[in-house]
C-alpha positions in Angstrom: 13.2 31.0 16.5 10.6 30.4 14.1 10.6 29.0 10.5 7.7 28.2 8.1 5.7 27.4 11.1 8.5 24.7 12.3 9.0 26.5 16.1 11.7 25.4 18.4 9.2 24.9 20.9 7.6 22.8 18.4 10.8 20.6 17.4 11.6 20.3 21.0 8.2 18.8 21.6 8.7 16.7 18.7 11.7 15.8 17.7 13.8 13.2 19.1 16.1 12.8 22.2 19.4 12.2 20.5 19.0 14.5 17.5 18.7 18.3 20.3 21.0 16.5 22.8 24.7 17.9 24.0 25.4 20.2 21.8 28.7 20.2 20.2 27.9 22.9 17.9 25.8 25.9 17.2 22.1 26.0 15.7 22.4 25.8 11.6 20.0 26.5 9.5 18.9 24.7 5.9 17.4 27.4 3.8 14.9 24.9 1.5 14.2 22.2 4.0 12.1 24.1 6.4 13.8 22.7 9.8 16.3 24.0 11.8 18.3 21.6 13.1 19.2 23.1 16.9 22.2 20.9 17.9 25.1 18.6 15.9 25.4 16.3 17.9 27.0 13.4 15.9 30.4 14.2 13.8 30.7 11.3 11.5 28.4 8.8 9.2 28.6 5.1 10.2 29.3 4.5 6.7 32.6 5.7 7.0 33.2 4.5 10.7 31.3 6.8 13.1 29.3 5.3 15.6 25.7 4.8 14.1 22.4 5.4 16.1 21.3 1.7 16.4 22.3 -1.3 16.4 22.0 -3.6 13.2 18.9 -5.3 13.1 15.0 -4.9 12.9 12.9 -2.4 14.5 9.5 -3.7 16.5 8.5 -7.0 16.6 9.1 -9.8 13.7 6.1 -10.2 11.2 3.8 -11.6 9.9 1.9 -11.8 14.0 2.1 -15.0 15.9 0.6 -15.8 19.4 -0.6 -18.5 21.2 -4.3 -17.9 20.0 -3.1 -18.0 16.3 -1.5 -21.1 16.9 -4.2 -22.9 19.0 -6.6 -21.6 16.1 -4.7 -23.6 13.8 -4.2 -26.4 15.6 -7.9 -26.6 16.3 -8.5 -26.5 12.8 -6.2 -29.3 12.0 -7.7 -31.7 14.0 -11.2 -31.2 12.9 -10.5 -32.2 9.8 -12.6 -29.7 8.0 -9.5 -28.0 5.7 -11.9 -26.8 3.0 -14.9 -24.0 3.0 -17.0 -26.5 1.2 -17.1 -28.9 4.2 -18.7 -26.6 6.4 -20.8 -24.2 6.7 -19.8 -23.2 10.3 -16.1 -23.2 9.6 -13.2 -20.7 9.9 -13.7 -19.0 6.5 -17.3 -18.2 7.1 -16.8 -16.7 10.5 -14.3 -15.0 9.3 -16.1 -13.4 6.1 -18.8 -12.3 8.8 -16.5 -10.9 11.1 -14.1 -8.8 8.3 -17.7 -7.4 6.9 -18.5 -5.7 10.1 -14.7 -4.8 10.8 -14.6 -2.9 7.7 -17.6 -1.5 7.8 -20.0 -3.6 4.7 -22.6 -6.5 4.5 -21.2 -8.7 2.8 -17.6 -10.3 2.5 -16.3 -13.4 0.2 -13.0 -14.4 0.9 -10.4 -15.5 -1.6 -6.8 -17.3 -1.7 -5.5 -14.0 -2.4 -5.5 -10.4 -2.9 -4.5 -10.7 -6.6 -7.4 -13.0 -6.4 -9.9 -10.7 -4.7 -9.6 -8.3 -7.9 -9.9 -11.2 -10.5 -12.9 -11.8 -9.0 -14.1 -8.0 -8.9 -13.2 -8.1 -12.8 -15.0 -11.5 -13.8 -18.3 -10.7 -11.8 -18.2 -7.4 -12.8 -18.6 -8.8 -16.6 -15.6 -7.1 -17.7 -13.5 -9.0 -20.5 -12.4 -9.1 -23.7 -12.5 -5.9 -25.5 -12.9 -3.9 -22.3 -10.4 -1.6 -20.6 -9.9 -0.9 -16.9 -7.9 1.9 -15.5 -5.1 1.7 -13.0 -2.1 2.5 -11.2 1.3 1.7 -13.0 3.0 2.2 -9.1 1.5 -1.8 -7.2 2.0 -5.0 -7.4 1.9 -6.6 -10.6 -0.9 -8.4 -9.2 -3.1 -5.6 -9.5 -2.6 -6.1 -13.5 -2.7 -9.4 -13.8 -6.6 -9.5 -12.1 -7.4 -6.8 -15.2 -5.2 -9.6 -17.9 -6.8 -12.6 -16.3 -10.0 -11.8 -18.2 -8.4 -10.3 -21.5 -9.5 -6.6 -20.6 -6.8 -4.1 -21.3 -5.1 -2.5 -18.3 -4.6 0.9 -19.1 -2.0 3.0 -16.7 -2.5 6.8 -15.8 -0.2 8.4 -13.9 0.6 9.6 -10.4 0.9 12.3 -8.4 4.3 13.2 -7.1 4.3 13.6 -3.5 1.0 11.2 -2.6 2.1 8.3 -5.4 -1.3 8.1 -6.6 -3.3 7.9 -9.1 -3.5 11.8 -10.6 -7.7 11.9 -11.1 -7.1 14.5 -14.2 -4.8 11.4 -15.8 -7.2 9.0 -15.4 -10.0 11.2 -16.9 -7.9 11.6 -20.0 -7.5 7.8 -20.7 -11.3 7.1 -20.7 -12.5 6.1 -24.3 -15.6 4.2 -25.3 -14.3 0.9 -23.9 -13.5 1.7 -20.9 -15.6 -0.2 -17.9 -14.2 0.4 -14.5 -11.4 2.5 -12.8 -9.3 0.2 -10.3 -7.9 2.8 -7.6 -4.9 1.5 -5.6 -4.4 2.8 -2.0 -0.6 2.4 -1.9 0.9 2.2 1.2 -2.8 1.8 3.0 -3.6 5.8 2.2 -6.5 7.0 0.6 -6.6 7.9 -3.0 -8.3 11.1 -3.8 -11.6 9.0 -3.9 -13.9 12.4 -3.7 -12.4 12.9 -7.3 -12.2 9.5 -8.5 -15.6 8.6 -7.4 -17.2 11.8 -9.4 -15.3 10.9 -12.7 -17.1 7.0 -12.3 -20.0 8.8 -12.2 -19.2 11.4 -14.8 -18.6 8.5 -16.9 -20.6 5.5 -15.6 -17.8 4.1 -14.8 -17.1 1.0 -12.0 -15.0 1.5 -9.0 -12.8 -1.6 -7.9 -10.7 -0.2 -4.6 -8.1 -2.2 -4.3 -7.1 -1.7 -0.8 -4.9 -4.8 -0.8 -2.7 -2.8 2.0 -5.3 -0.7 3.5 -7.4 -2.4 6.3 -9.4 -0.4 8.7 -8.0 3.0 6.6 -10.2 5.6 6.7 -11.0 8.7 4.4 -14.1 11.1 4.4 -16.1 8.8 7.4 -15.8 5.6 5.2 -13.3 2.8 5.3 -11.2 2.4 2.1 -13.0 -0.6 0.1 -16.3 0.6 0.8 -15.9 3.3 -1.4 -16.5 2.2 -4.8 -18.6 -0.8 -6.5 -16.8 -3.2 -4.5 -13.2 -3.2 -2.4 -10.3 -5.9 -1.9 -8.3 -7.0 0.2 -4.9 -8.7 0.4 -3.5 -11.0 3.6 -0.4 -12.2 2.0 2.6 -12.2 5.0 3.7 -8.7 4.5 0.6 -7.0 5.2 -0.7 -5.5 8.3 -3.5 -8.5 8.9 -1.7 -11.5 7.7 -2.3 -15.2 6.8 0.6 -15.9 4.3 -1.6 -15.4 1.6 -5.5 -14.7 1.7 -7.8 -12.1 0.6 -11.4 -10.8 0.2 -13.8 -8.9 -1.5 -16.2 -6.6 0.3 -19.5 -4.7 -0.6 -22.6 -3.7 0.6 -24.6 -5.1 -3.1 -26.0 -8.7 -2.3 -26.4 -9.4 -5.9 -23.2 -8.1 -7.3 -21.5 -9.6 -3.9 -23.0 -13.4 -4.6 -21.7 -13.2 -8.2 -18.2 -12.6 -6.7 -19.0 -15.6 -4.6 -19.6 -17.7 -7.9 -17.0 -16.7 -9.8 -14.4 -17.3 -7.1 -15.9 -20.9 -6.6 -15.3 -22.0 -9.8 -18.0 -20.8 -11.5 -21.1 -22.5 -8.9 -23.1 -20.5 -6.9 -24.3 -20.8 -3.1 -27.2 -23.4 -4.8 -25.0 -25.7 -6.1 -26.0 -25.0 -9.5 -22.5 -24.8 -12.1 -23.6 -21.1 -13.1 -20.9 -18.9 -14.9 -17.0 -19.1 -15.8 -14.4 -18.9 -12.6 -11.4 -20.5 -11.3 -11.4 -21.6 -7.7 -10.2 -19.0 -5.6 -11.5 -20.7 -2.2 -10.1 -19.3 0.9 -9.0 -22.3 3.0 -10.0 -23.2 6.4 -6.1 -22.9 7.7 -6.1 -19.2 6.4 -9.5 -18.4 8.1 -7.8 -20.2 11.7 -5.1 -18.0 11.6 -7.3 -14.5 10.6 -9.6 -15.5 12.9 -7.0 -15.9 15.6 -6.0 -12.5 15.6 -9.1 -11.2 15.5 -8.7 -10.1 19.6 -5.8 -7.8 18.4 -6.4 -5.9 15.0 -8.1 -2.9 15.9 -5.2 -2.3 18.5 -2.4 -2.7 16.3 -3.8 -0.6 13.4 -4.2 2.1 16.2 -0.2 1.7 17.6 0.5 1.7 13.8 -1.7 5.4 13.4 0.1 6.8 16.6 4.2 6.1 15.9 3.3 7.2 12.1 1.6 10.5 12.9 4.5 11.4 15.1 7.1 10.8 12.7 4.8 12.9 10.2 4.7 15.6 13.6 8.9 15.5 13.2 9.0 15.6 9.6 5.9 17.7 8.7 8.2 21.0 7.6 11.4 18.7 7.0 11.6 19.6 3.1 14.4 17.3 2.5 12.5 14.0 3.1 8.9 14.8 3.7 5.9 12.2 4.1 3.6 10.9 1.9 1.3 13.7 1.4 -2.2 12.7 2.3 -5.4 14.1 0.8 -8.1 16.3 2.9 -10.6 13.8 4.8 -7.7 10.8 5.4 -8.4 10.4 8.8 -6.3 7.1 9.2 -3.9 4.8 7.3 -3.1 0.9 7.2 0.4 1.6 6.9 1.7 -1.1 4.9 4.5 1.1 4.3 5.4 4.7 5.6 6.9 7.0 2.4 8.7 9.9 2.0 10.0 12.2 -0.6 13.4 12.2 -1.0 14.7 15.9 -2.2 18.2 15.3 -4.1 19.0 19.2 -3.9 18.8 19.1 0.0 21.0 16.2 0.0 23.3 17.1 -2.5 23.8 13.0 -3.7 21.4 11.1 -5.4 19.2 8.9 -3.3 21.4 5.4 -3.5 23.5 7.1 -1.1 20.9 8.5 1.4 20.1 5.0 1.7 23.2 3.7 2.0 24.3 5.8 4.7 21.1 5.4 6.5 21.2 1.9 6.7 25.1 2.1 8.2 22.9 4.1 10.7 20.5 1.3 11.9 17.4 2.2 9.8 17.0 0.2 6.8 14.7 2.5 4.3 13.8 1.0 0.5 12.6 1.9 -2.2 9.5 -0.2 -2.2 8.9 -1.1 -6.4 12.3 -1.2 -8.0 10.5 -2.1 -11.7 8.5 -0.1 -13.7 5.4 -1.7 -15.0 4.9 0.2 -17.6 8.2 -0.8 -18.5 8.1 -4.5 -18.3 7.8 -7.4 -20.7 4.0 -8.5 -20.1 3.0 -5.6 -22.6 4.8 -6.8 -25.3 3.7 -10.3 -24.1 0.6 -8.9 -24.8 0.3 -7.1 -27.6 1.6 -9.9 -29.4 -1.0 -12.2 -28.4 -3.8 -13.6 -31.3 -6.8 -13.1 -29.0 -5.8 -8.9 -28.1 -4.6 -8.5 -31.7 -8.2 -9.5 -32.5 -10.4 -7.5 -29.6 -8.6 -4.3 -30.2 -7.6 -2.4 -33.3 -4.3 -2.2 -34.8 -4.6 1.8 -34.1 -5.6 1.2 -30.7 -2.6 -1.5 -29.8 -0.2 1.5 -31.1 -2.0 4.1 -29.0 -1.6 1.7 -26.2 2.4 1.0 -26.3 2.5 5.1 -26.7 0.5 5.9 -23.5 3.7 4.3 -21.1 5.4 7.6 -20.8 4.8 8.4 -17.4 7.0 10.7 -16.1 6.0 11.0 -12.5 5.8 7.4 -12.1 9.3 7.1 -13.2 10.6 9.7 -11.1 9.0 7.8 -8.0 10.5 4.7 -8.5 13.8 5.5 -9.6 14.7 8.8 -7.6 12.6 10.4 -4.8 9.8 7.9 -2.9 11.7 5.9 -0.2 10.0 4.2 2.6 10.2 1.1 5.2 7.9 -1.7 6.1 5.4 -0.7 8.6 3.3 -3.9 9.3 5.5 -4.8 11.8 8.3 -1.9 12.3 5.5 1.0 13.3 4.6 -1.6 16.6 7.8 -0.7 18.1 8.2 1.1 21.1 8.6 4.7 20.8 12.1 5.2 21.9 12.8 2.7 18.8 10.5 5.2 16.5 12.4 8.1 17.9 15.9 6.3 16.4 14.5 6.4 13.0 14.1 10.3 12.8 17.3 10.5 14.8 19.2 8.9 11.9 17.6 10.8 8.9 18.4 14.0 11.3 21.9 12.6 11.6 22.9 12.0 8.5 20.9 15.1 7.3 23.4 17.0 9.8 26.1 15.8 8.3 24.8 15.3 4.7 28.7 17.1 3.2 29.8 13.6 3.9 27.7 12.0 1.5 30.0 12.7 -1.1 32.7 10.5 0.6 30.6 8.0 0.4 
């Protein structure tokens, strides 16, 4: 048996216990979604009062990671009364801005309250302001726009590709105009945009490259980890990301100049001197923030690796499964952060729209999402914006009308509203295998028995 390279010897290698146990039925076979699914094992959803795969409840351990040494590293920090950067230069944040330098592979590191913070200061130091435009992904946190809005640039949206949700490089070459400054690249979920392409269009164009790789630590694509890329890279911490703090982030770079201007701006405009230089907000990482990065320090590498090894083997069970297939990585990704692990839901396989998949899949045990629920290109902070005096002054009546025009973006829409779905995987892909194994076993299960999905 044999099928678009899917080969039972393959499935039985890969797939999980409970989906090729006992058979109650014959083999069937899907004609679009390139699996065969050898054995029916279950005869009813949960949703409508089967028995469902897994308990109710989490999978892997709870998040953001807690153990002793965190907490001793935070306790130690409390007592010696240095809470701030500015009190020391021996203290948490310092350490830690060494030690996250050499983890992700650059010279220097700054670290900031935040990953929305991180980009600000990318922006600021980057001299990019009023008048200017920086192009970016419509599918992230609005955080992401606000670091472009903070300094009265224009962020402009391209957008994506269907199956990686990424920026599409040919979009993003289409939006560049005589304004534009920088391209700001967002490595959703922790994978690799197509950097090879994005990086030649800066070039094409003298152009800056801000990666933010606010959920991509330790990722790697083409022999480089993602943030040392471009110009500069950043970084987010906040409590749902693989290395947590609650909130936190950092900018990294391998230009000492460009690097100690980030430095400035995020400290409130003084540099490493003293001396009150340039314009910035304070954007100090805090010493409790460093104690609690720092205290996990033993443990990162191995936990992105765990991460790596449950999420390649669901890509092994899904790799030819047409109906829900993985976030399609480019050539050279060698290794993702996982932030989240997506899929591409296929409404023709299913035969329901994708509410339901996720409805019954969640009576199932596995709670899947669909990450971003809003469109950014559809939400009020453009019109917020093109109604204010200071961009109704930088940027010409023509160009304001150009820009509320450019939101169609088709893919982008499509992503959000009907096909990506996904779960958490900062936490969830540290699970035990067997655990891992009840994920696929439900999306086989109620893929088995997806002419129930109408009752539902």
């Amino acid at each position: 048996m044999k099928k678009k390279g899917f080969s039972r010897r393959k499935f039985l290698t890969t797939a999980t216990a409970a989906t090729i146990a006992t058979a109650v039925s014959g083999p069937f076979k899907s004609s679009a979604s390139g699996i065969e699914i050898l054995n029916k094992r279950h005869d009813k959803l949960a949703v409508l009062g089967g028995a469902p795969v897994r308990a109710q409840g989490p999978i892997g351990p709870p998040w953001p990671y807690v153990d002793e040494q965190v907490v001793d590293a935070v306790v130690k920090t409390t007592r010696s009364g240095v809470w701030s950067r500015i009190q020391s230069r021996d203290g948490t944040v310092p350490a830690f801005e060494e030690s996250f330098a050499k983890l992700i592979g650059t010279k220097y590191s700054v670290g900031t309250g935040s990953g929305t913070q991180a980009l600000s200061t990318c922006v600021e130091a980057l001299g990019i302001g009023p008048g200017d435009e920086v192009i970016t992904s419509p599918y992230t946190d609005f955080g992401t726009i606000s670091s472009i809005l903070t300094s009265r640039a224009l962020p402009v949206l391209a957008d994506l590709e269907p199956d990686t949700y990424q920026l599409d490089p040919a979009e993003v070459e289409k939006r560049i105009n005589k304004n534009t400054k920088a391209i700001m690249p967002v490595h959703i979920f922790g994978a690799a945009c197509n950097m090879e392409r994005i990086m030649d269009i800066a070039r094409k164009h003298n152009l800056k490259v801000i990666e933010d790789a606010c959920q991509a630590p330790l990722a790697r694509y083409q022999g480089k980890g993602l943030g040392t890329i471009g110009d500069v890279g950043c970084f987010s911490f906040q409590a749902s990301k693989p290395i947590a703090c609650g909130e936190g982030g950092a900018v990294v770079g391998n230009d000492e100049q460009l690097m100690d201007q980030c430095y400035t701006v995020q400290n409130r405009g003084s540099n490493r001197k003293g001396s009150n230089a340039t314009i910035g907000p304070k954007y100090r990482m805090n010493e409790f923030e460093g104690a609690i990065l720092m205290g996990q320090f033993p443990g990162i590498k191995g936990r992105f690796e765990t991460r790596n090894e449950n999420a390649n083997y669901l890509r092994a069970v899904l790799k030819d499964f047409k109906a829900l297939m993985p976030q399609r990585h480019y050539p050279g990704t060698e290794s993702g952060a996982y932030y989240h692990f997506g899929m591409t839901f296929n409404r023709n396989e299913w035969g329901v729209d994708r509410s339901i998949f996720l409805k019954a899949i969640a009576a199932e045990g596995v709670s899947l999402g669909s990450y971003i629920s809003y469109q950014l290109h559809r939400e009020p902070w453009i019109d917020h914006i093109l109604g204010l005096k200071s961009y109704k002054a930088m940027y010409s009546k023509s160009r304001l009308k150009e820009y509320r025009e450019s939101m169609d973006l088709p893919n982008c829409d499509r992503i959000i509203k009907e096909t990506m779905v996904s779960f958490a995987g900062s936490g969830t892909l540290l699970a035990s295998r067997d655990e891992i194994k009840k994920i696929s076993d439900a999306i086989m299960k109620v893929y088995e028995n997806r002419n129930q999905l109408k009752s539902v």
